[in-house]
N, C-alpha and C positions, 0 to 999 in steps of 0.2 A: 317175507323171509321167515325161515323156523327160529326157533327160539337159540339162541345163542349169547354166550358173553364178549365174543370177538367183535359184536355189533360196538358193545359200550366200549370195551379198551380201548377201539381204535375210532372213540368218537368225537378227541377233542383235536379241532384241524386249528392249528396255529401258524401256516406258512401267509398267510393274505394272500391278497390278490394284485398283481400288477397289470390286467387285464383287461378287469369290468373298473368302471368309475364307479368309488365308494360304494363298493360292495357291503351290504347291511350281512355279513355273516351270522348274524343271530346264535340259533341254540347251537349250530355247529361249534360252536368253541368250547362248549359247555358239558357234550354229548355222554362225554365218558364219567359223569356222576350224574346222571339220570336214569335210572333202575328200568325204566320205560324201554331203553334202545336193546336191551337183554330179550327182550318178549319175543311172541309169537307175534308175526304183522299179517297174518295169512285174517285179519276181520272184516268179514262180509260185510259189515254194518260202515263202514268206513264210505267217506262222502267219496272220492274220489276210483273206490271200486263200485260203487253205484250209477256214478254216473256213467261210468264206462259201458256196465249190462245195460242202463236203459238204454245207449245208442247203439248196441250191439241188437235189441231187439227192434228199437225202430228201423234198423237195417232190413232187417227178417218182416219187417210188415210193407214199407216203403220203399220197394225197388229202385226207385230213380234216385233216394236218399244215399245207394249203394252205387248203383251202375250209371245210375244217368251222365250221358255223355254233352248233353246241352246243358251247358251255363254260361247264365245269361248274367248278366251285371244291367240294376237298375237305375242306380243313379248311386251317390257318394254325398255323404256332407261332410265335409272335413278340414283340414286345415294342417299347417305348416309349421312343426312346434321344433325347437331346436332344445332336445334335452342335453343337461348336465353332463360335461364330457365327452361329449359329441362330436369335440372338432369341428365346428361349423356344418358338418354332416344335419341333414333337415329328416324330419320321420312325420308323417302322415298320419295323421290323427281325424279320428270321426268315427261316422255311421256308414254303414254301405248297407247297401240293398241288391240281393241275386237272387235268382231263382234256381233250380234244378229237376229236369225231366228229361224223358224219352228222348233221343235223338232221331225224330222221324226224317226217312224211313229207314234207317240201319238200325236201330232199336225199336222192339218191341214188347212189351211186358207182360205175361200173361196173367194179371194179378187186380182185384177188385180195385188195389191203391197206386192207380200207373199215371195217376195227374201230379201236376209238378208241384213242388215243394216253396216254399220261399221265406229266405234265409234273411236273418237282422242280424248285425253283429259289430260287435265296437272296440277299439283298443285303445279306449280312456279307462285309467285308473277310477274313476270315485263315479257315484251313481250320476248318471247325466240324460235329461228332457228334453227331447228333439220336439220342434214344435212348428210347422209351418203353414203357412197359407196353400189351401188345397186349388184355390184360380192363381195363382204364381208360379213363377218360373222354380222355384226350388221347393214344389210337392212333391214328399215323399209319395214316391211311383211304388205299387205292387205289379205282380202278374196277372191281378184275378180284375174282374169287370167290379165298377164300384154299385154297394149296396151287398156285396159276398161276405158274409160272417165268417169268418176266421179265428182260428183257436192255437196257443201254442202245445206243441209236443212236449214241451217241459213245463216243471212247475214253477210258477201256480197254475199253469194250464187254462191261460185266461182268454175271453174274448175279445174280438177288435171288429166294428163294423166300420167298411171301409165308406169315405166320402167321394164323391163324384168330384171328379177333377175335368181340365177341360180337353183331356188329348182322349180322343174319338177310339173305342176299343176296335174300330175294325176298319181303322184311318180311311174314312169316307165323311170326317165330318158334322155326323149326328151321333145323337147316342146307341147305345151306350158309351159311356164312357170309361176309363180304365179307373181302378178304384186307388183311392189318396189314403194314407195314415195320416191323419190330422194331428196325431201326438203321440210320442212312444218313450217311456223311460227304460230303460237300462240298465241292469248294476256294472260295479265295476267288472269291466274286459268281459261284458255279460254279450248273450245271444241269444237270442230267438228262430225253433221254426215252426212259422205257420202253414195251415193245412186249412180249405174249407171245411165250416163247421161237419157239415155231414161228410168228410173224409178222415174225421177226427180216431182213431181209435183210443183207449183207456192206456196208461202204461198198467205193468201188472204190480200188485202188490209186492212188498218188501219190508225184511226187518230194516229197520233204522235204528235199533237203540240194543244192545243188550245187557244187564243189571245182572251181578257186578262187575261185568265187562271182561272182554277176551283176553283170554289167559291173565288173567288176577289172580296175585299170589293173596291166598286167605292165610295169616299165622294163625298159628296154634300155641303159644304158650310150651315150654316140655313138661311142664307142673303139673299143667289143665289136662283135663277130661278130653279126650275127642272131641274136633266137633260136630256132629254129626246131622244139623239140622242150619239148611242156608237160603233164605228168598232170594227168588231169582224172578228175574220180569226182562219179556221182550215188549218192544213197540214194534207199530208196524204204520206203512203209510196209508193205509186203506182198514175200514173196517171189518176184520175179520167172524168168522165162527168160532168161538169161545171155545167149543167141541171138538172142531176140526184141530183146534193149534194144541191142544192138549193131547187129542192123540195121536198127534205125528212126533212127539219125543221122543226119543228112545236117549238112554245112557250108557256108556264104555267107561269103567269103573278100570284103571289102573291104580289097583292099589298096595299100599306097602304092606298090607294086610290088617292094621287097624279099620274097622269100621267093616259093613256090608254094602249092600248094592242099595243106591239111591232109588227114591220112589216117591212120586208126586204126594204130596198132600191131598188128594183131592176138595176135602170142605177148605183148603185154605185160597183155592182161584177162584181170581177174578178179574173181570173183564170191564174195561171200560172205556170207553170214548174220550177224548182225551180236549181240553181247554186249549183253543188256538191259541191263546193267551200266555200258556204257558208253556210253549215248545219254542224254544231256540230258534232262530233262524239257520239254514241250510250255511256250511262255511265254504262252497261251492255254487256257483251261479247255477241252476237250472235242478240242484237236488230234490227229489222231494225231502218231506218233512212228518213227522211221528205225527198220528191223527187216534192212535186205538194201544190199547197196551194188554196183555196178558199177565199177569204176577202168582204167584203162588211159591207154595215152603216145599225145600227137597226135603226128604230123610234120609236116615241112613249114609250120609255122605261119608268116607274114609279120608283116609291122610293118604292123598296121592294126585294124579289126575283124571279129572273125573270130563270125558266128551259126551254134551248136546248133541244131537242131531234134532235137526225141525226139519219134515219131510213130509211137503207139500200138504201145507196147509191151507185152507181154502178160505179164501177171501166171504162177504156176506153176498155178493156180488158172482159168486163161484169161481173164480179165477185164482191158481196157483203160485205161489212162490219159488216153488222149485226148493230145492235141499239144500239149507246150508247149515254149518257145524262151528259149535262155540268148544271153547275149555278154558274151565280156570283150574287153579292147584292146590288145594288143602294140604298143610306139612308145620310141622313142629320146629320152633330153630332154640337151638342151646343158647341157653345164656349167657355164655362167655364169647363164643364164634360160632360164625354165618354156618348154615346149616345146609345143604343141598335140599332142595322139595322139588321133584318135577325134573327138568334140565336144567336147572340154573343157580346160582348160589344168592340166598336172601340175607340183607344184612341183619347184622347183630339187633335187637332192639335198643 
């Protein structure tokens, strides 16, 4: 959504719900005094527009992921939970296990990645550890023959070698045999899909983080100086070209005419690889996560809105990000009432 103030007037919902059972309405009742629902939502960096491009790209690499008309359901572990409000109504809870590919012979895929897919996935709330006996009646069953290394398409992008279990892959009896998960954890309402290792492709790099963050109202004081000098740092999920990311910027200086056109610092970037330790966890199951960061000082920045452009910057690995566009607002506000900077009005300090 563009930037607007109709987001916040009309953000605090006080009618309830006679619908849903104890509905947890959270910040919706709050909406219209949080300076946040005013802004621009179009940020790339956002967990839940990410996730969306990387499955829009594993579409575009893994046909059967798109079109595959064979799905197959592996087995189920799950259980009979009667939630809160429910009316005696029962909801199915667990792990399941599908696969997805070609529908031979009415499907056919002309594409290096036309073997089939296979799909983990769970509708338990809090992190949960499936764990079974791979000679037992309730082994988790894959598609692939056991001893096949498998990787997921999302992050952490991890591996799983699978155990021999006792159902014969080409039901005659001997081996091979179909391959077993002997143990899979999951976050919550999390999924998994795997792919044999050597079917694996890389997702492509992406910003994850941008510093001082999309459309950020910067004050100015009306007393003070301009400001005209602001660090700015992206992250990104892979490690980049220090070089590359520096000169795919370009800047769109709308300004009220205070100030001139921005212009990297050059001796002020730097690059560097980033502490696992210190990056956040994904607030999305399958997001990646900041691994490399870029930082450096604009100048010249004006009292207005000033747009990023990052345009295709190339990973160390050579792989593109593709273009995407940040803005924050530089503006002065009076000291008696809110002052307009950008599209929107900033309160008084």
């Amino acid at each position: 959504m563009t930037s607007t103030t109709a987001w916040q007037r009309h953000g605090c919902y006080h009618l309830g719900s006679n619908s849903f059972y104890n509905m947890d309405l959270g910040k919706s009742v709050a909406g219209c005094h949080d300076d946040w629902n005013s802004l621009d939502h179009f940020d790339p960096t956002t967990d839940s527009r990410r996730i969306f491009a990387h499955m829009f790209y594993l579409r575009s690499v893994y046909p059967a992921l798109q079109d595959g008309w064979n799905l197959v359901q592996w087995g189920n572990w799950t259980y009979e939970d009667q939630l809160p409000g429910s009316n005696g109504t029962l909801t199915e809870r667990g792990l399941w296990s599908t696969s997805r590919s070609a529908l031979d012979p009415v499907q056919t895929f002309n594409n290096t990645h036309d073997d089939q897919l296979w799909l983990l996935y769970t509708n338990v709330n809090e992190t949960t550890t499936w764990k079974e006996d791979c000679n037992g009646k309730r082994w988790i069953s894959s598609p692939y023959r056991a001893g096949t290394v498998v990787r997921n398409l999302f992050h952490p992008y991890e591996n799983y070698t699978l155990a021999p279990s006792l159902s014969p892959y080409y039901h005659d009896g001997k081996e091979p045999y179909y391959g077993c998960m002997s143990s899979v954890t999951l976050a919550p309402m999390g999924f998994k899909v795997l792919v044999p290792v050597e079917q694996w492709v890389p997702p492509l790099p992406v910003v994850t983080k941008f510093v001082p963050g999309h459309d950020t109202r910067i004050e100015v004081q009306e007393d003070s100086q301009n400001r005209t000098t602001i660090d700015i740092r992206f992250e990104f999920s892979d490690p980049m070209d220090c070089d590359s990311v520096t000169q795919s910027m370009s800047f769109n200086m709308s300004s009220s005419g205070h100030g001139g056109s921005p212009t990297i610092v050059q001796s002020s970037v730097r690059c560097l690889t980033m502490d696992p330790n210190d990056v956040p966890p994904a607030a999305i199951s399958g997001v990646s996560v900041s691994e490399w960061y870029w930082t450096a000082t604009l100048n010249n920045v004006a009292d207005g809105i000033l747009t990023i452009t990052v345009k295709d910057p190339k990973s160390q690995a050579g792989a593109s990000t593709g273009v995407s566009r940040f803005r924050f607002v530089c503006g002065r506000v009076n000291s008696t009432r809110s002052t307009s900077i950008g599209d929107r009005q900033l309160p008084s300090p």
